[in-house]
C-alpha positions in Angstrom: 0.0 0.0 0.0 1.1 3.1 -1.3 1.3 6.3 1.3 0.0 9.9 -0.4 2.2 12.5 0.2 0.8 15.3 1.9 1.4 18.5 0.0 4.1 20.1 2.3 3.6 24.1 2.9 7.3 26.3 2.1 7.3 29.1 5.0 10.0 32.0 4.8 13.0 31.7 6.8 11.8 33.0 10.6 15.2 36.5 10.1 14.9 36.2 6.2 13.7 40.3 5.7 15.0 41.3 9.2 18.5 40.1 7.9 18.1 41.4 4.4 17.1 45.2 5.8 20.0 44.7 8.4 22.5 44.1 5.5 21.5 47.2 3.8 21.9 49.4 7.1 24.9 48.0 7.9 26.3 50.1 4.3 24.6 52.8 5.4 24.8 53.5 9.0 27.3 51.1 10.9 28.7 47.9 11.3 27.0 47.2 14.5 24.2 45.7 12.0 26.1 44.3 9.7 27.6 41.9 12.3 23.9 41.1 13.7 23.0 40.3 10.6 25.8 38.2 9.8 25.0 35.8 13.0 21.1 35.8 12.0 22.2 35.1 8.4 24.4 31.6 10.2 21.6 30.6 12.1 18.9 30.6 8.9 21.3 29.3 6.6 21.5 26.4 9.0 17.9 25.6 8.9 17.9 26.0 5.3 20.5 23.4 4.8 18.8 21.2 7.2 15.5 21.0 5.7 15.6 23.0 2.3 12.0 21.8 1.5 10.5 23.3 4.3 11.3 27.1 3.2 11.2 29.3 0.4 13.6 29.9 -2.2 12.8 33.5 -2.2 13.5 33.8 1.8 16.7 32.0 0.9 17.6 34.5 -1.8 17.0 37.2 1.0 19.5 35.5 3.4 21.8 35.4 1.3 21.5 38.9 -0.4 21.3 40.6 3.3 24.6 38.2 4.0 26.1 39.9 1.1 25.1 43.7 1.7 26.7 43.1 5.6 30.1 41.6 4.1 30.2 45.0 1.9 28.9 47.0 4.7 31.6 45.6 7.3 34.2 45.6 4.3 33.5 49.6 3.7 33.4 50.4 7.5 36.9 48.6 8.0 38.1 51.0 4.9 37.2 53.7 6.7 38.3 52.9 9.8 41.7 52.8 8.7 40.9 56.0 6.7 40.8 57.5 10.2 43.6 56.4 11.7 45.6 57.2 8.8 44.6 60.7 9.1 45.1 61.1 12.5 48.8 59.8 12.1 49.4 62.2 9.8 47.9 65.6 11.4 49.5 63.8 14.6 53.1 63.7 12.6 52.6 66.7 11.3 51.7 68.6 14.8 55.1 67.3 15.7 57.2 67.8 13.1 55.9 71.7 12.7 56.6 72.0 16.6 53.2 72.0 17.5 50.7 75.0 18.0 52.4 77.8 18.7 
């Protein structure tokens, strides 16, 4: 005897938008969110893998486009970071090399 398969129901991946909106901010704003959204993207990815039938494609899509916009967002913050400190080397050596502010 023969068992029917039950037509299984795809839901979105539970941090699917939250990572993908968290990705973009994390370009815009701070890296803060780019890191959040790395560790939400670790933990859907994980359930993806697990049980791929289960979810969406298009929540999987999201995860992985929010993944990417927080690797560029960290990436660009790091840039900048060290844009900074550059900087402040230089008005530093140059403070000391002029003899200061006198």
């Amino acid at each position: 005897m023969e068992q029917s398969q039950q037509p299984q129901f795809q839901q979105p991946l539970p941090n699917a938008t939250a990572v993908l909106v968290l990705g973009i901010l994390s370009i815009v704003v701070c890296f803060i969110t780019g890191i959040i959204a790395l560790v939400m993207s670790k933990k859907d990815m994980a359930l993806y893998a697990a049980n791929p039938g289960a979810y969406t494609e298009a929540s999987y899509k999201n995860i992985k486009a929010g993944r990417i916009c927080a690797i560029i967002g960290l990436v660009l913050q790091g840039i900048g970071i060290l844009i900074y400190i550059l900087m402040a080397v230089i008005f530093v050596s140059a403070v000391g090399a002029s003899g200061g502010f006198n």
